[in-house]
PyMOL Python script that loads the backbone (N, CA, C, O; Angstrom):
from pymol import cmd

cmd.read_pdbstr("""\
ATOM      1  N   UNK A   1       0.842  -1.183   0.000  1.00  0.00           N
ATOM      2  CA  UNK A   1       0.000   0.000   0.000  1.00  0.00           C
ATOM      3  C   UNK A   1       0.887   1.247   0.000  1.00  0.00           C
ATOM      4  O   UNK A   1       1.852   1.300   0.762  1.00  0.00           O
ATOM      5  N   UNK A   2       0.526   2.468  -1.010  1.00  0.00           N
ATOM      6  CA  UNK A   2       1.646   3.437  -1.107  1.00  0.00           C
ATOM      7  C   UNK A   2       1.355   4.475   0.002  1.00  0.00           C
ATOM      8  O   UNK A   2       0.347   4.546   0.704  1.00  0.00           O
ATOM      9  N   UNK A   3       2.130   5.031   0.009  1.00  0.00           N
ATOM     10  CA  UNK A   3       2.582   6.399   1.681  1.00  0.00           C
ATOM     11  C   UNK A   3       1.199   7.322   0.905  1.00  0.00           C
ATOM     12  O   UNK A   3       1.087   7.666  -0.272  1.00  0.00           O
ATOM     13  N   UNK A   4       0.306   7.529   2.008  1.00  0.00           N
ATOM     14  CA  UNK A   4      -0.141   9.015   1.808  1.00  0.00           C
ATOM     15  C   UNK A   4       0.037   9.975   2.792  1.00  0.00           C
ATOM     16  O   UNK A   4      -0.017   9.849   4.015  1.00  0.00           O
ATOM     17  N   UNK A   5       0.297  11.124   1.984  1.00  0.00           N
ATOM     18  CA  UNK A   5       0.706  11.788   2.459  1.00  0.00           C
ATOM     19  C   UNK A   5       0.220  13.029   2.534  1.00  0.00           C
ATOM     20  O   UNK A   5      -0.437  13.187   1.505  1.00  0.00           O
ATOM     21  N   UNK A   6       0.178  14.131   3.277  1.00  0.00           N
ATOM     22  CA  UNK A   6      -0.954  15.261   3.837  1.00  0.00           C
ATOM     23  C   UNK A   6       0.536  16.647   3.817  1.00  0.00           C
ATOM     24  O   UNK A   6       1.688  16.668   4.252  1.00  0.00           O
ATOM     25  N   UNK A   7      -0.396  17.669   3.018  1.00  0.00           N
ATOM     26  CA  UNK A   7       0.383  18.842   3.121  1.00  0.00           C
ATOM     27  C   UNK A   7       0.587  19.538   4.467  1.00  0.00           C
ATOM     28  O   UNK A   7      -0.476  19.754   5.049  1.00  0.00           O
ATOM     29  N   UNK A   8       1.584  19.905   5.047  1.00  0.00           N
ATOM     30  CA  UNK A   8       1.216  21.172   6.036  1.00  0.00           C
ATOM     31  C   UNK A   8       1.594  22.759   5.418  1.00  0.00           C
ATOM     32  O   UNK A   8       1.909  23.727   6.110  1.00  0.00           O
ATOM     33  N   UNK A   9       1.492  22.728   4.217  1.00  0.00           N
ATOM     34  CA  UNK A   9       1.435  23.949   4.030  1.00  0.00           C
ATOM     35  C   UNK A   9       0.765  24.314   2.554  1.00  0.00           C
ATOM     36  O   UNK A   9       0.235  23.454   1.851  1.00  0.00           O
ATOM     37  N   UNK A  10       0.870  25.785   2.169  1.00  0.00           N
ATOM     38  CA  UNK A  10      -0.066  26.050   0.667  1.00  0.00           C
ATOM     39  C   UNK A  10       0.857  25.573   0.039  1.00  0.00           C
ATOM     40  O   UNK A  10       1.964  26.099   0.161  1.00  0.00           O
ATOM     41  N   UNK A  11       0.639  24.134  -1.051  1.00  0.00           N
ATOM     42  CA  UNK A  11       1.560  24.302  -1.735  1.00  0.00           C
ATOM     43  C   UNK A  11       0.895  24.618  -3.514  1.00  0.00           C
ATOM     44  O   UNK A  11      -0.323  24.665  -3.681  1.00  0.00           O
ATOM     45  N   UNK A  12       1.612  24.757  -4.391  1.00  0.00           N
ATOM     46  CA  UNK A  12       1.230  25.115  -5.867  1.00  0.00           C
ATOM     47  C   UNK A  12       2.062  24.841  -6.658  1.00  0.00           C
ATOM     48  O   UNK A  12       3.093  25.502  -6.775  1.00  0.00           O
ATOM     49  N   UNK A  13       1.748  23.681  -7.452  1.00  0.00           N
ATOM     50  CA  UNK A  13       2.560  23.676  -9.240  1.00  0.00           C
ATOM     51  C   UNK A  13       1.757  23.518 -10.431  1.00  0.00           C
ATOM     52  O   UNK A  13       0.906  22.794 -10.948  1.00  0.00           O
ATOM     53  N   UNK A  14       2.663  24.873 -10.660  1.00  0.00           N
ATOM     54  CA  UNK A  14       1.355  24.743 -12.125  1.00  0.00           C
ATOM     55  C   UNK A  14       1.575  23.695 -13.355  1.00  0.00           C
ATOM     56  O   UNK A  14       0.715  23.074 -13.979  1.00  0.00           O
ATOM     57  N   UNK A  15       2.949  23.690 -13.507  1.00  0.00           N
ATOM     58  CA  UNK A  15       2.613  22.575 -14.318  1.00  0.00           C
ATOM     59  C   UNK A  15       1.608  21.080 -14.031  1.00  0.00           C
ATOM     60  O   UNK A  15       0.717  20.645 -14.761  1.00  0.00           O
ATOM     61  N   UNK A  16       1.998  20.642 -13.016  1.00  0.00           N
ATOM     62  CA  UNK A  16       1.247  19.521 -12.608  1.00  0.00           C
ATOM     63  C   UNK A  16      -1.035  19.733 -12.411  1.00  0.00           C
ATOM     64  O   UNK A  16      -1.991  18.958 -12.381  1.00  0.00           O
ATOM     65  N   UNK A  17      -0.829  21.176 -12.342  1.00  0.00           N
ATOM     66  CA  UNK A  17      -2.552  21.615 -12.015  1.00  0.00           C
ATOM     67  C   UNK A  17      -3.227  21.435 -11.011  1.00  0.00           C
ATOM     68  O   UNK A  17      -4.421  21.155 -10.914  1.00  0.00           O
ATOM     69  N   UNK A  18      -1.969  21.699  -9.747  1.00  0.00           N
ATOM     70  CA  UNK A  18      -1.845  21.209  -8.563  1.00  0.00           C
ATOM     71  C   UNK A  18      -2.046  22.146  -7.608  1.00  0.00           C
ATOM     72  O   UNK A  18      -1.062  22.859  -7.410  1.00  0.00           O
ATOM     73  N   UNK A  19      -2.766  22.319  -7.113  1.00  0.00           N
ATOM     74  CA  UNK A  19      -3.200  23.268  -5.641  1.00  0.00           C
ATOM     75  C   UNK A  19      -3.774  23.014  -4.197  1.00  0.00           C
ATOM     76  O   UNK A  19      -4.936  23.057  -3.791  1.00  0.00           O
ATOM     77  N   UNK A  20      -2.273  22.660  -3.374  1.00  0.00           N
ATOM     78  CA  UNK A  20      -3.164  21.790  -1.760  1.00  0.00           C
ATOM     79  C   UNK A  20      -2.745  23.384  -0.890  1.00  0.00           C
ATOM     80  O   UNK A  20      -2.163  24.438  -1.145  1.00  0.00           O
ATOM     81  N   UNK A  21      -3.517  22.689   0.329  1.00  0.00           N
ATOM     82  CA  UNK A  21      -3.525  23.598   1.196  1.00  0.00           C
ATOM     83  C   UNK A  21      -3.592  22.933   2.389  1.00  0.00           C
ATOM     84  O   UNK A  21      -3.996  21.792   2.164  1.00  0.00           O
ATOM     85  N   UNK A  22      -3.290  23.192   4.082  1.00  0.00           N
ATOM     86  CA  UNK A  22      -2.558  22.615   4.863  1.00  0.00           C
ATOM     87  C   UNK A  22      -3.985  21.189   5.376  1.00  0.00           C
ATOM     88  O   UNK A  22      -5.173  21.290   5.682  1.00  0.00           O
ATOM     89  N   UNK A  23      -3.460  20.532   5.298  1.00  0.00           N
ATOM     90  CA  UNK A  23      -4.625  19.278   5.581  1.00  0.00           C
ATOM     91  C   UNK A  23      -4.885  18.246   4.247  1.00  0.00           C
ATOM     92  O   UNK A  23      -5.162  17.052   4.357  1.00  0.00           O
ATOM     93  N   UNK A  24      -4.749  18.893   3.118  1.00  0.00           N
ATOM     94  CA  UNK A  24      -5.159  18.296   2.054  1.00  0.00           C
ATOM     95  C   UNK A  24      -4.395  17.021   1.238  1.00  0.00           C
ATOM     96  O   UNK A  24      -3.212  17.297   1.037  1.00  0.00           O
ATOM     97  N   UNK A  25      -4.665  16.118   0.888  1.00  0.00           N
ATOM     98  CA  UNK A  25      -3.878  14.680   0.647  1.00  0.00           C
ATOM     99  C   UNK A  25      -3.133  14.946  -0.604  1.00  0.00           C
ATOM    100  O   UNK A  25      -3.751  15.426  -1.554  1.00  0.00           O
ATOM    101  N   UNK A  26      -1.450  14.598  -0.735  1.00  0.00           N
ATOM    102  CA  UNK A  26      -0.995  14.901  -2.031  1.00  0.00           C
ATOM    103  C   UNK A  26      -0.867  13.943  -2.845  1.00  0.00           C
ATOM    104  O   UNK A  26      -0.223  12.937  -2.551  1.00  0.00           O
ATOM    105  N   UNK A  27      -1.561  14.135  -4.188  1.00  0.00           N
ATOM    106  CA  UNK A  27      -1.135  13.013  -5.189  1.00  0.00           C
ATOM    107  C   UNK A  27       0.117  12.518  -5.224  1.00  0.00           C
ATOM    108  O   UNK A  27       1.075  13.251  -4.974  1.00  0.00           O
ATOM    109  N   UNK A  28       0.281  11.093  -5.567  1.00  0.00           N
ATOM    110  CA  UNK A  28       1.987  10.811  -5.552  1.00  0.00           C
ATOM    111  C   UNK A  28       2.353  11.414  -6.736  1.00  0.00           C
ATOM    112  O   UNK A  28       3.462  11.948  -6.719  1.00  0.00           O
ATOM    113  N   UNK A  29       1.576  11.487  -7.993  1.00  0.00           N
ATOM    114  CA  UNK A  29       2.553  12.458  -9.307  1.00  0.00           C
ATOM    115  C   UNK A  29       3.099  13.681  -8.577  1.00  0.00           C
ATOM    116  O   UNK A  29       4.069  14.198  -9.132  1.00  0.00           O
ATOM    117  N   UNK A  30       2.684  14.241  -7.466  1.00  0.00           N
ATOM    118  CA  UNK A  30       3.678  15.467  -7.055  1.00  0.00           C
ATOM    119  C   UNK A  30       4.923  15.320  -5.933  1.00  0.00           C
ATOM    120  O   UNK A  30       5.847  16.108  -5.731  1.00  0.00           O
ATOM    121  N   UNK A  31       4.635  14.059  -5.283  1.00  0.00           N
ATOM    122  CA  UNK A  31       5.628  13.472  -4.422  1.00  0.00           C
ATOM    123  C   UNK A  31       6.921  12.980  -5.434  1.00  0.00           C
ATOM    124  O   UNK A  31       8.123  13.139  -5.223  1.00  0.00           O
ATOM    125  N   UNK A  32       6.142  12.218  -6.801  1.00  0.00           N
ATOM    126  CA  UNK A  32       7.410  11.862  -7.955  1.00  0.00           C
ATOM    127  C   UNK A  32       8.150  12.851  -8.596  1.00  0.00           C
ATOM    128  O   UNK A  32       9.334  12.866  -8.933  1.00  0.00           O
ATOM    129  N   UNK A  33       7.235  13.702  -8.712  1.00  0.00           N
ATOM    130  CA  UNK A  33       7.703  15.204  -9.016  1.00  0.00           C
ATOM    131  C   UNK A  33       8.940  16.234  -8.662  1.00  0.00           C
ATOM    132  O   UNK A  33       9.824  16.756  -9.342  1.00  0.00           O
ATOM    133  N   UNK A  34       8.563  16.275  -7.223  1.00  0.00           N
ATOM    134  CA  UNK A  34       9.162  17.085  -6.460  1.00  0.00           C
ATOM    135  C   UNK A  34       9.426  16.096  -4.831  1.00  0.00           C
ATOM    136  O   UNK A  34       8.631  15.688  -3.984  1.00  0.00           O
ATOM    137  N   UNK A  35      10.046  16.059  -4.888  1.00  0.00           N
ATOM    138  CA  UNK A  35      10.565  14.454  -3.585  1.00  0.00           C
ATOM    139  C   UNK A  35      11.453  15.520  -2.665  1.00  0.00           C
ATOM    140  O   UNK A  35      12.054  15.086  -1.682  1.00  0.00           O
ATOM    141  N   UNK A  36      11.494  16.484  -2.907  1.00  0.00           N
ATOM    142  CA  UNK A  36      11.827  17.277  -1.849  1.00  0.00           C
ATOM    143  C   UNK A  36      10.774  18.148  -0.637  1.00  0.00           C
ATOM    144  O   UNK A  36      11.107  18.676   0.424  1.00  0.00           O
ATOM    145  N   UNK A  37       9.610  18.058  -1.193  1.00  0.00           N
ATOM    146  CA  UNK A  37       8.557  18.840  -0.448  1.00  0.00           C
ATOM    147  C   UNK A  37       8.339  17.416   0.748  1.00  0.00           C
ATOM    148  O   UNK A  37       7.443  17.505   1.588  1.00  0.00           O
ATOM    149  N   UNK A  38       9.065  16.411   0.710  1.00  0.00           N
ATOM    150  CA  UNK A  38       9.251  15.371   1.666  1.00  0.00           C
ATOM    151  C   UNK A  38      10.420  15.934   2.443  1.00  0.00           C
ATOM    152  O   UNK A  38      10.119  16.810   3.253  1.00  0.00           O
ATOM    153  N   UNK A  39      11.586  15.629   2.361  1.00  0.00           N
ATOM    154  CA  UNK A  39      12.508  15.743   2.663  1.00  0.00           C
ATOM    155  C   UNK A  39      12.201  17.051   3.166  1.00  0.00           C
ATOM    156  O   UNK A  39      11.971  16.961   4.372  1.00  0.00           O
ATOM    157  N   UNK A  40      12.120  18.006   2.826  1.00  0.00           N
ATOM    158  CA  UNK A  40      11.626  20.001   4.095  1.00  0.00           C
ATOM    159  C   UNK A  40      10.759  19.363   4.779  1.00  0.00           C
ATOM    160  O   UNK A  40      10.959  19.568   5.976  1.00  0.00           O
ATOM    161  N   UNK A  41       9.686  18.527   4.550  1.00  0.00           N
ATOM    162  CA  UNK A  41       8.940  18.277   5.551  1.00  0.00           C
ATOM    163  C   UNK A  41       7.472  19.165   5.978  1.00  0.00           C
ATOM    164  O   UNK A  41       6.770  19.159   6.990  1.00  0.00           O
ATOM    165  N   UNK A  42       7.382  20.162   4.236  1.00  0.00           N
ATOM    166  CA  UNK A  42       6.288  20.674   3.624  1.00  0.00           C
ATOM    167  C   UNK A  42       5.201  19.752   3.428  1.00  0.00           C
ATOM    168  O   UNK A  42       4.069  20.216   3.566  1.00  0.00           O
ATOM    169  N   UNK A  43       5.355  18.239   3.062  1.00  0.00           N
ATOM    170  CA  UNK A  43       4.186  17.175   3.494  1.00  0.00           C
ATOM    171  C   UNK A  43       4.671  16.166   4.191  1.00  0.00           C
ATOM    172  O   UNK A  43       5.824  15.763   4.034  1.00  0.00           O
ATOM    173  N   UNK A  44       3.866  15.676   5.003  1.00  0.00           N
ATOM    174  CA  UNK A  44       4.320  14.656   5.953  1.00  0.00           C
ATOM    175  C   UNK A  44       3.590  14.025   5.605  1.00  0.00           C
ATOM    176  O   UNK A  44       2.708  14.479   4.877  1.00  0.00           O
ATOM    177  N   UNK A  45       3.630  11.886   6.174  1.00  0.00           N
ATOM    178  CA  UNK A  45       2.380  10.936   5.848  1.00  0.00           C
ATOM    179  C   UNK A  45       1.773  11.505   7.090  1.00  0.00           C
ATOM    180  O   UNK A  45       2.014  12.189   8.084  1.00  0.00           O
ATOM    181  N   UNK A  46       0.425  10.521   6.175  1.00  0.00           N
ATOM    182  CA  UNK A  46      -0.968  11.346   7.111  1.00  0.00           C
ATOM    183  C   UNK A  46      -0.829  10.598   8.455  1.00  0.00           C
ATOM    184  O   UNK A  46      -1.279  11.496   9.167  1.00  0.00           O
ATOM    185  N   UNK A  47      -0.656  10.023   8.953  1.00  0.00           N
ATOM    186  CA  UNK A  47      -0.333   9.653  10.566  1.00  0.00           C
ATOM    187  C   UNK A  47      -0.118  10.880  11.174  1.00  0.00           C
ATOM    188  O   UNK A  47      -0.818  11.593  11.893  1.00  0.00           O
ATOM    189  N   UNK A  48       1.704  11.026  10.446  1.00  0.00           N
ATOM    190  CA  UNK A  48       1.958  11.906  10.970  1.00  0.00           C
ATOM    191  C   UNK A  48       1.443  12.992  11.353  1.00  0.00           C
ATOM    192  O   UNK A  48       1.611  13.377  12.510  1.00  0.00           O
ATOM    193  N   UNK A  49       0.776  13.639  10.530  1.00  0.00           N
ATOM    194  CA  UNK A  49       0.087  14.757  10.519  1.00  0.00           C
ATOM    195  C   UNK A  49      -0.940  14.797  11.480  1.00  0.00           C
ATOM    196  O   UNK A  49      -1.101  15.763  12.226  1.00  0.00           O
ATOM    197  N   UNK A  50      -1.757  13.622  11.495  1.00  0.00           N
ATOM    198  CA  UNK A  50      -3.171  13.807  12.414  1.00  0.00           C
ATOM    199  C   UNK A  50      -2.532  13.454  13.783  1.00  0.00           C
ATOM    200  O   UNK A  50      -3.430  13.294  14.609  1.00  0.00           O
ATOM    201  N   UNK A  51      -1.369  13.285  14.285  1.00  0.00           N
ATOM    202  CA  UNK A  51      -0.786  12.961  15.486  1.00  0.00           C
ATOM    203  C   UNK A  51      -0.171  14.286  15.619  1.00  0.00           C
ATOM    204  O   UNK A  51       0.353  14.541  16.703  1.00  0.00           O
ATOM    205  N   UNK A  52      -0.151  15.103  14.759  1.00  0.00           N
ATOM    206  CA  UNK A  52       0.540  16.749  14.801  1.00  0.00           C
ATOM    207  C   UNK A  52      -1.094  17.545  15.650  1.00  0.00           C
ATOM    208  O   UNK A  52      -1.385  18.091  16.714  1.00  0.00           O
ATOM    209  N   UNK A  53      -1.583  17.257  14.718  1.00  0.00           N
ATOM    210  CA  UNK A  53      -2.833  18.200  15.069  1.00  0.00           C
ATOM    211  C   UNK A  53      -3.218  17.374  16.495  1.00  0.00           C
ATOM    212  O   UNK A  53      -3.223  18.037  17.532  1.00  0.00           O
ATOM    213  N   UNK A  54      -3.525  15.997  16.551  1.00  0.00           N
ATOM    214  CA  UNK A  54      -4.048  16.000  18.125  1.00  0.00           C
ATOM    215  C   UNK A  54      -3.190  16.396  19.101  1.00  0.00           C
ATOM    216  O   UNK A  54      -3.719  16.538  20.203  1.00  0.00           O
ATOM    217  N   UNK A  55      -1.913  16.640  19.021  1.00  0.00           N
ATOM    218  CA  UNK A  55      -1.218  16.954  19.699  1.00  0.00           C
ATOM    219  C   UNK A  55      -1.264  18.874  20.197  1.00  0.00           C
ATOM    220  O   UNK A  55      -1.053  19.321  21.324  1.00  0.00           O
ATOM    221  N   UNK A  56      -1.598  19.653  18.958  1.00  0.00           N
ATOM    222  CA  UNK A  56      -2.087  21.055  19.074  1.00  0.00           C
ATOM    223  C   UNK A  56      -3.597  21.007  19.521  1.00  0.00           C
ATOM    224  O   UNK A  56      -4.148  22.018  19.958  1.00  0.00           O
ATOM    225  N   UNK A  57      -4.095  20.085  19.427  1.00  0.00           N
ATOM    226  CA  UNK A  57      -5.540  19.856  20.321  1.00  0.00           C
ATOM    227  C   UNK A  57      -5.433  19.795  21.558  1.00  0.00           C
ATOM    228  O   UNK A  57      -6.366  20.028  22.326  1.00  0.00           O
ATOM    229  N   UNK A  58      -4.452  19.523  21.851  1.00  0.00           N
ATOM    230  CA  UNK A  58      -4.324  18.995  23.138  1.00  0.00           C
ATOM    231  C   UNK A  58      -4.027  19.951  23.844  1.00  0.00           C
ATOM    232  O   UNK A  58      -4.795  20.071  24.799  1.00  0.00           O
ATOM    233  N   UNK A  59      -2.911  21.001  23.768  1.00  0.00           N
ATOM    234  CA  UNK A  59      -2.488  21.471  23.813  1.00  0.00           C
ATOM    235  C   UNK A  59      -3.519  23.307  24.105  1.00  0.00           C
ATOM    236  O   UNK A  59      -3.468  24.233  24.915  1.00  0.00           O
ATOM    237  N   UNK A  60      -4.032  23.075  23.320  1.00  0.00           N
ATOM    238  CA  UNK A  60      -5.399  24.431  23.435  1.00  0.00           C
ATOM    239  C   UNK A  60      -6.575  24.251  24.170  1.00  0.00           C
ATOM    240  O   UNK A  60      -7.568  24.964  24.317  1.00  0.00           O
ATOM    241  N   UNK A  61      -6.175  22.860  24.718  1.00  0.00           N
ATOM    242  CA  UNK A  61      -7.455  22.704  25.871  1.00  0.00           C
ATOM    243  C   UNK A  61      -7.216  23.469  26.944  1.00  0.00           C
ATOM    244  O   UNK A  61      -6.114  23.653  27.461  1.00  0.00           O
ATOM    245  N   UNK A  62      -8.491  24.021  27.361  1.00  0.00           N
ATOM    246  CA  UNK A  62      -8.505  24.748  28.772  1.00  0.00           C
ATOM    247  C   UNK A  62      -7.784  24.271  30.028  1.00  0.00           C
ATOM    248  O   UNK A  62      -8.040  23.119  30.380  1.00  0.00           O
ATOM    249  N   UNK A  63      -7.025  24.892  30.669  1.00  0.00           N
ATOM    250  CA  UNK A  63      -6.804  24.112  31.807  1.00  0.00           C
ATOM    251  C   UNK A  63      -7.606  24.495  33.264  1.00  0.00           C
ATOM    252  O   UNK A  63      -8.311  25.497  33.380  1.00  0.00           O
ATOM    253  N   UNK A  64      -7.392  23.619  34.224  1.00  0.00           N
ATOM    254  CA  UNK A  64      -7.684  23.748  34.938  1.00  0.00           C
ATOM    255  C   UNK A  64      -7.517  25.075  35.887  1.00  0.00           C
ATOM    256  O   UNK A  64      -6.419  25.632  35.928  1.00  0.00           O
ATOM    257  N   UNK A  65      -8.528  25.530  36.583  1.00  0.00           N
ATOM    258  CA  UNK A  65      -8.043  26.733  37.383  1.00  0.00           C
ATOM    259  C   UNK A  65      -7.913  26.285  39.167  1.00  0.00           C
ATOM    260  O   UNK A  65      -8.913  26.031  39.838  1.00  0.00           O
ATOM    261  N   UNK A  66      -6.958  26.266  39.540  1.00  0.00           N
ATOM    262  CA  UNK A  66      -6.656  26.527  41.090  1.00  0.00           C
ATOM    263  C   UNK A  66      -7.767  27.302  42.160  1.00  0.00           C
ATOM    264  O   UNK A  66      -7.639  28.496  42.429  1.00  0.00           O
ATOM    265  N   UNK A  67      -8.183  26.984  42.375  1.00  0.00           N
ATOM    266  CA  UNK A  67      -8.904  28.053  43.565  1.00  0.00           C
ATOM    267  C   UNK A  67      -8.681  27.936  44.884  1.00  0.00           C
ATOM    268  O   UNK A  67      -9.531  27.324  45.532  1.00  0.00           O
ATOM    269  N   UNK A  68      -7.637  28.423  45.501  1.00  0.00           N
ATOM    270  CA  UNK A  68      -7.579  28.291  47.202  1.00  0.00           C
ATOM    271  C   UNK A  68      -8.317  28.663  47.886  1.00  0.00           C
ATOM    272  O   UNK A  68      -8.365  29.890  47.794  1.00  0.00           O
ATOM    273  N   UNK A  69      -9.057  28.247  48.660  1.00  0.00           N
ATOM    274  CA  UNK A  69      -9.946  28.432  49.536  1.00  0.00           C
ATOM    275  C   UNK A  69      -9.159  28.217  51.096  1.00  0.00           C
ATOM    276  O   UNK A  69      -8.524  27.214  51.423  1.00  0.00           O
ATOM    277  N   UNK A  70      -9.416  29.570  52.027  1.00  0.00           N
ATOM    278  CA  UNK A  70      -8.649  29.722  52.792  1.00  0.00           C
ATOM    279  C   UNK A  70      -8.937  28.958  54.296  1.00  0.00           C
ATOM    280  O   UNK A  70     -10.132  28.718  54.118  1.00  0.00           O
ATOM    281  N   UNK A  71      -8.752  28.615  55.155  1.00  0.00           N
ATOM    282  CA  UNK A  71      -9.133  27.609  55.672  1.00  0.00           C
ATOM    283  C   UNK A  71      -9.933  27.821  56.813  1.00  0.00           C
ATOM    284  O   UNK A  71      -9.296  28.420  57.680  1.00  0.00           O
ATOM    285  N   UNK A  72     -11.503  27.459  57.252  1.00  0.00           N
ATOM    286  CA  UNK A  72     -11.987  28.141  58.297  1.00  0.00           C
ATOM    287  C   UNK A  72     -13.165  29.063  57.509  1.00  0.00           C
ATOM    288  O   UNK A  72     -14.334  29.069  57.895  1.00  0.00           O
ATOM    289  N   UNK A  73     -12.656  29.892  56.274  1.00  0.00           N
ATOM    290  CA  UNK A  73     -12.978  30.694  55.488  1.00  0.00           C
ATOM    291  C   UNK A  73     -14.941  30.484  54.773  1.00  0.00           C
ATOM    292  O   UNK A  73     -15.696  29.514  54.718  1.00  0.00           O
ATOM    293  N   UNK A  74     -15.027  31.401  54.512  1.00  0.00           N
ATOM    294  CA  UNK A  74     -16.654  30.812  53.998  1.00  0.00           C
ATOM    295  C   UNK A  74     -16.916  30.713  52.133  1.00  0.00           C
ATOM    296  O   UNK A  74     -17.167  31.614  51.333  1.00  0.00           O
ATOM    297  N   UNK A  75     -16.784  29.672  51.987  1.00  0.00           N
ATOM    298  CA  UNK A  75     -16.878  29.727  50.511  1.00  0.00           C
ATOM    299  C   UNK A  75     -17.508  30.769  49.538  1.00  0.00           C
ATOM    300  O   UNK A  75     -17.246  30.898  48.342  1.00  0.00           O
ATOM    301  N   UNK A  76     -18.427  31.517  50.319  1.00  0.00           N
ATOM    302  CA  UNK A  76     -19.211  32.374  49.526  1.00  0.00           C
ATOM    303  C   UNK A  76     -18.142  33.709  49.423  1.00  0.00           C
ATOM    304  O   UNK A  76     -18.189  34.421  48.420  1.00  0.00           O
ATOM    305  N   UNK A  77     -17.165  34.000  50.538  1.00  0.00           N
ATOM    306  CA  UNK A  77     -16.073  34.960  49.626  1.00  0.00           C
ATOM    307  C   UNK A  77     -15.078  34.672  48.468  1.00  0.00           C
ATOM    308  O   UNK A  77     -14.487  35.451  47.719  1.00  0.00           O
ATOM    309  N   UNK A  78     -15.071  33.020  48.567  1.00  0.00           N
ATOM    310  CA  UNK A  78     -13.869  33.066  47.513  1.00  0.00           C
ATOM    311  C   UNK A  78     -14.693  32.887  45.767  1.00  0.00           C
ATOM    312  O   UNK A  78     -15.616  32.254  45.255  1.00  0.00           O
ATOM    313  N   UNK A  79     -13.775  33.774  45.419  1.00  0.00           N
ATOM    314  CA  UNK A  79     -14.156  34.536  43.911  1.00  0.00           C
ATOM    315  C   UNK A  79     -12.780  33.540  42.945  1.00  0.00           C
ATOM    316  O   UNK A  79     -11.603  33.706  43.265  1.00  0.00           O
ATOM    317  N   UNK A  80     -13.081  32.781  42.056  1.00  0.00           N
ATOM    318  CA  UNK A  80     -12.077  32.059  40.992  1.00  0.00           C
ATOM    319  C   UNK A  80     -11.847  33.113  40.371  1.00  0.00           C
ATOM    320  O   UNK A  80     -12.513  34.119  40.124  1.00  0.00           O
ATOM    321  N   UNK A  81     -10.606  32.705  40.093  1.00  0.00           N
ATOM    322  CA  UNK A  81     -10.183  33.977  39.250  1.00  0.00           C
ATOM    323  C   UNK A  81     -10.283  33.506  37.511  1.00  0.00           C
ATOM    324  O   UNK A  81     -10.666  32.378  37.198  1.00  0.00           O
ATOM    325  N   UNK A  82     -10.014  34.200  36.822  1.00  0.00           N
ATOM    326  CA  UNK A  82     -10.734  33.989  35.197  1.00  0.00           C
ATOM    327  C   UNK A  82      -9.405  32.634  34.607  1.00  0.00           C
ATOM    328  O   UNK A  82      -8.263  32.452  35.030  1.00  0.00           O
ATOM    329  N   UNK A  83      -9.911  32.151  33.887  1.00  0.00           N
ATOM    330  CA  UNK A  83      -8.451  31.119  33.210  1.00  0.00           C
ATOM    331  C   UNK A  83      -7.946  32.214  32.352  1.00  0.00           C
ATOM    332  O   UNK A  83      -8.621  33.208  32.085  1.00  0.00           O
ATOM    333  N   UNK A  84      -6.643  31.992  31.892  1.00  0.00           N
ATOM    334  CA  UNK A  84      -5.865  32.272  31.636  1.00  0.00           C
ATOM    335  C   UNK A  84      -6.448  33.048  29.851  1.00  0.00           C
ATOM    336  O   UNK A  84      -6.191  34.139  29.340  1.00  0.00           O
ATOM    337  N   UNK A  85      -7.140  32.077  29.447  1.00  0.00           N
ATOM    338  CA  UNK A  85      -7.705  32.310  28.054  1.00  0.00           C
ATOM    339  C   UNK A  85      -8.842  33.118  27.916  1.00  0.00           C
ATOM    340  O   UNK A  85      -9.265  33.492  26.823  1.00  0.00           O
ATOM    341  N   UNK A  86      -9.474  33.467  29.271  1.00  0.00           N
ATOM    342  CA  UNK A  86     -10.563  34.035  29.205  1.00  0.00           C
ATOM    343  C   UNK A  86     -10.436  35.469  29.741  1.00  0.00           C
ATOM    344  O   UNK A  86      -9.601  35.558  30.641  1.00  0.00           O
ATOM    345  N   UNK A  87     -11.170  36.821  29.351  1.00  0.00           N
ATOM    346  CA  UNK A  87     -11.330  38.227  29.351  1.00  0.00           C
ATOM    347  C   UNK A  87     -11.389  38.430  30.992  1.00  0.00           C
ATOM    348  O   UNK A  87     -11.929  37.565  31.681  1.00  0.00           O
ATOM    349  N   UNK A  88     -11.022  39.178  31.367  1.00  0.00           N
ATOM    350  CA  UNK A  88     -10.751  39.441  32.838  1.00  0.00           C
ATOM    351  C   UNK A  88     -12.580  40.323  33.367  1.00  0.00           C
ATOM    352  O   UNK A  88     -12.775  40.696  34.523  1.00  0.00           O
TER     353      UNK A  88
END
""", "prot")
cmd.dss("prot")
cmd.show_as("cartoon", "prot")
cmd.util.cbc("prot")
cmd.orient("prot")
């Protein structure tokens, strides 16, 4: 079974009538073509790639927020403070 392989970036050849963009699967006539847009690492196989992105998924998840609550204290003063991603 042959390598497929997934752009991470815009790529374009006109001779070939070829236009990907980052996600999109590359024909092997452009991998035979140009065998260097491998080697930069302008397309990777698609594993790779979808193990790129869950990994930036992962990564942009919210985290958790801390809230100390002081001890003795009455829960109704303590105020969470905003996460990190969110407007103050």
């Amino acid at each position: 079974m042959p390598k497929v392989y997934v752009s991470r970036a815009h790529v374009q050849n006109e001779n070939l009538g070829i236009e990907l963009f980052p996600g999109d699967e590359v024909p092997a006539v452009l991998i035979k073509a140009s065998p260097w847009l491998v080697d930069e690492g302008v397309v990777v196989e698609k594993g790779q790639f979808l193990a790129e992105a869950e990994e930036v998924t992962a990564q942009d998840a919210p985290e958790a927020t801390l809230v100390e609550v002081p001890d003795g204290g009455d829960l109704g003063d303590v105020v969470a403070a905003p996460a990190a991603s969110e407007e103050p």
